[in-house]
C-alpha positions as CSV (number, residue, x, y, z in Angstrom):
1,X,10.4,2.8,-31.0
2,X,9.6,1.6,-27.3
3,X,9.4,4.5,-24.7
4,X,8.1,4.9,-21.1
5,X,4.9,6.6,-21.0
6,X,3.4,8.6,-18.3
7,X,0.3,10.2,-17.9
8,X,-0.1,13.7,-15.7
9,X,3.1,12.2,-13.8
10,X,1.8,8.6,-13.4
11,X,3.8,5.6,-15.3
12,X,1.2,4.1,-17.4
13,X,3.9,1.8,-19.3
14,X,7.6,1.3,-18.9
15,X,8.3,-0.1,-22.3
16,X,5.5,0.4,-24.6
17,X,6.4,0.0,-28.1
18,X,4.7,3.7,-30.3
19,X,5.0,5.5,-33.4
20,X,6.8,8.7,-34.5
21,X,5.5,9.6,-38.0
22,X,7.3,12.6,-39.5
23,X,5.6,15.6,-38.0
24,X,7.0,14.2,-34.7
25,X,3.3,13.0,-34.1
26,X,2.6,10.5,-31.8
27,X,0.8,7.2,-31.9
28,X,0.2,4.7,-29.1
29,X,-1.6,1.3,-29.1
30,X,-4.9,1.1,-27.4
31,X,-4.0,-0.6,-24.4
32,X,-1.9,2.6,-22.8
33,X,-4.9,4.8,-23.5
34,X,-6.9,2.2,-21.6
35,X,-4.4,2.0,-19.1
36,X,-4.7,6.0,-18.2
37,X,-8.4,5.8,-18.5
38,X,-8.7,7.4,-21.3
39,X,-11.1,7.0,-24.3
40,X,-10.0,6.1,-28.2
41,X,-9.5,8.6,-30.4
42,X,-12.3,8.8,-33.2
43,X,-9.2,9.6,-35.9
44,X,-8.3,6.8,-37.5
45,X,-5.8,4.7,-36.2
46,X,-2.6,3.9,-37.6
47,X,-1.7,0.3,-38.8
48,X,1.7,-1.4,-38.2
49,X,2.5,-4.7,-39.0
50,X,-1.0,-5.5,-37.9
51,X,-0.8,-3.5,-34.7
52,X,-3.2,-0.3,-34.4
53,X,-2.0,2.7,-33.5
54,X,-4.3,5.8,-32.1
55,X,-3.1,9.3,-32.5
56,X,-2.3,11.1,-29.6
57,X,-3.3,14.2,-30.7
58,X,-7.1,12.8,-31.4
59,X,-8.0,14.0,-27.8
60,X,-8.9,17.5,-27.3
61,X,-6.4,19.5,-24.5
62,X,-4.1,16.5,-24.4
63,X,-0.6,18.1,-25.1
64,X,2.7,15.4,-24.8
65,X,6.8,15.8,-24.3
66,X,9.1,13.5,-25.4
67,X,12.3,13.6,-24.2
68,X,14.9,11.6,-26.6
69,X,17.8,11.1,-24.1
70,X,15.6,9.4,-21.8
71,X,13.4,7.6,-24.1
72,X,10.3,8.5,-22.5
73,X,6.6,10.1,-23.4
74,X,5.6,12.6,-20.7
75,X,1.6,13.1,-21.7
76,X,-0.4,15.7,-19.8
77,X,-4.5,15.5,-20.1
78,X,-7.2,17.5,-18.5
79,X,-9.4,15.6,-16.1
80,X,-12.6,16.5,-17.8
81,X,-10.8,14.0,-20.8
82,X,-10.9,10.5,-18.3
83,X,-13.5,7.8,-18.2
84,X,-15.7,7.8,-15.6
85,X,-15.3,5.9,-13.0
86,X,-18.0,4.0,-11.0
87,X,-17.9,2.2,-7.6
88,X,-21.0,0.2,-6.8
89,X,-20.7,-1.8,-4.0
90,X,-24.0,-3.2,-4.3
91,X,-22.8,-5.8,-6.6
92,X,-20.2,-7.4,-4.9
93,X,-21.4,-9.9,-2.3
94,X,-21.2,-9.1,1.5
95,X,-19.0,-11.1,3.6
96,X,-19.4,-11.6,7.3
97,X,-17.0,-9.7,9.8
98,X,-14.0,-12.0,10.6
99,X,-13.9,-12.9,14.3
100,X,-11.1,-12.0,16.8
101,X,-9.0,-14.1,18.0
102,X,-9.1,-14.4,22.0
103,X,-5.3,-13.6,23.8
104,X,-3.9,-11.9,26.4
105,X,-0.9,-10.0,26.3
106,X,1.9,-8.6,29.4
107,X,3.9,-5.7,29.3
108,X,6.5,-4.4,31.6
109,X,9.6,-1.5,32.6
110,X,11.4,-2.4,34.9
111,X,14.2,0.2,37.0
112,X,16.8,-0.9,39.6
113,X,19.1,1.7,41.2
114,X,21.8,1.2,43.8
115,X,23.6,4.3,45.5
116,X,25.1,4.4,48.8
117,X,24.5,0.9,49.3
118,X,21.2,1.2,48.9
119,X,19.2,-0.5,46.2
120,X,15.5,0.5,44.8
121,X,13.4,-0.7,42.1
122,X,10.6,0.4,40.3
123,X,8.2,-0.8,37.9
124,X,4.9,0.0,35.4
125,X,3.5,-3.3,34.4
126,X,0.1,-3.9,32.2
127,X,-2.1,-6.7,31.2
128,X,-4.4,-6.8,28.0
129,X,-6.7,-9.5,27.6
130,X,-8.4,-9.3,24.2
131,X,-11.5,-11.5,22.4
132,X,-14.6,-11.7,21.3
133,X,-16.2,-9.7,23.9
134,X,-13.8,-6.6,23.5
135,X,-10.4,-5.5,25.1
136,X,-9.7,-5.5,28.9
137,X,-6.6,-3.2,30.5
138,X,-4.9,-2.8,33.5
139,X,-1.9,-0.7,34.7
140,X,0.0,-0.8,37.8
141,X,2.7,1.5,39.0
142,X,5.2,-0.2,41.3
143,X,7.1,3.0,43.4
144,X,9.5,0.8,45.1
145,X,9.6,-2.9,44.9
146,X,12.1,-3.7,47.9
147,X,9.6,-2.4,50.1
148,X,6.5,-2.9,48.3
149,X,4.6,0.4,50.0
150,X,3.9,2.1,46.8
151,X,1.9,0.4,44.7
152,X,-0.6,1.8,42.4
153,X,-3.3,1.1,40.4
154,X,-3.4,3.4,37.3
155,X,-6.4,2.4,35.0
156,X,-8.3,-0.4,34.3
């Protein structure tokens, strides 16, 4: 039969074909148990059609669900049950850094009001210049732009 299998809530396989023998024990090929990280079985395996088969109840603490309306294997294993796994970074070559690109960017908010016949604007505007030797910022606050008395300089 072909089920879904997950492992501790993880999809391992969406369609992985298994075997149900007649004590509703399970049997899956090798490649799901590699999949969840998890060693062979020493039991012997099952052979189908020239397909091997490792029993699922060959691994100590591992208990499974199967749920027949949906076709799927839920399988839940204690941690002390996975492979190791091993991160050496040693191995892999270093690369260099990649460089920046140099740009330079503008930003701006703009407000005009009008009442009584009177019209004011405002504004916040800011320049970024960015490249190899780092970032550069500047802000300015604009209080009113008709007359241009309020004009500040916010950080740089």
């Amino acid at each position: 039969m072909f089920v879904t299998v997950t492992v501790n809530g993880n999809p391992i396989a969406d369609f992985v074909q298994v075997a149900r023998v007649r004590d509703n024990a399970f049997f899956v090929p090798a490649e799901c148990f590699r999949a969840a990280r998890l060693s062979l079985p020493t039991a012997p395996p099952l052979n189908l059609g020239g397909k091997l088969f490792y029993p699922l109840d060959g691994i100590p603490g591992l208990r499974y669900r199967f749920n027949d309306a949906e076709q799927a294997l839920d399988v839940t294993v204690p941690s002390s049950q996975f492979e190791l796994s091993r991160i050496n970074a040693q191995l892999r070559q270093a690369y260099p850094p990649t460089s920046p690109s140099p740009g330079f960017v503008l930003n701006h908010d703009v407000q005009v009001f009008g009442a009584g016949g009177t019209v004011q604007g405002s504004g916040l505007f800011e320049a970024v210049g960015f490249g190899f030797g780092g970032v550069v910022t500047n802000s300015v606050l604009a209080g009113d732009l008709s007359s241009g008395r309020s004009i500040r300089r916010l950080d740089t």
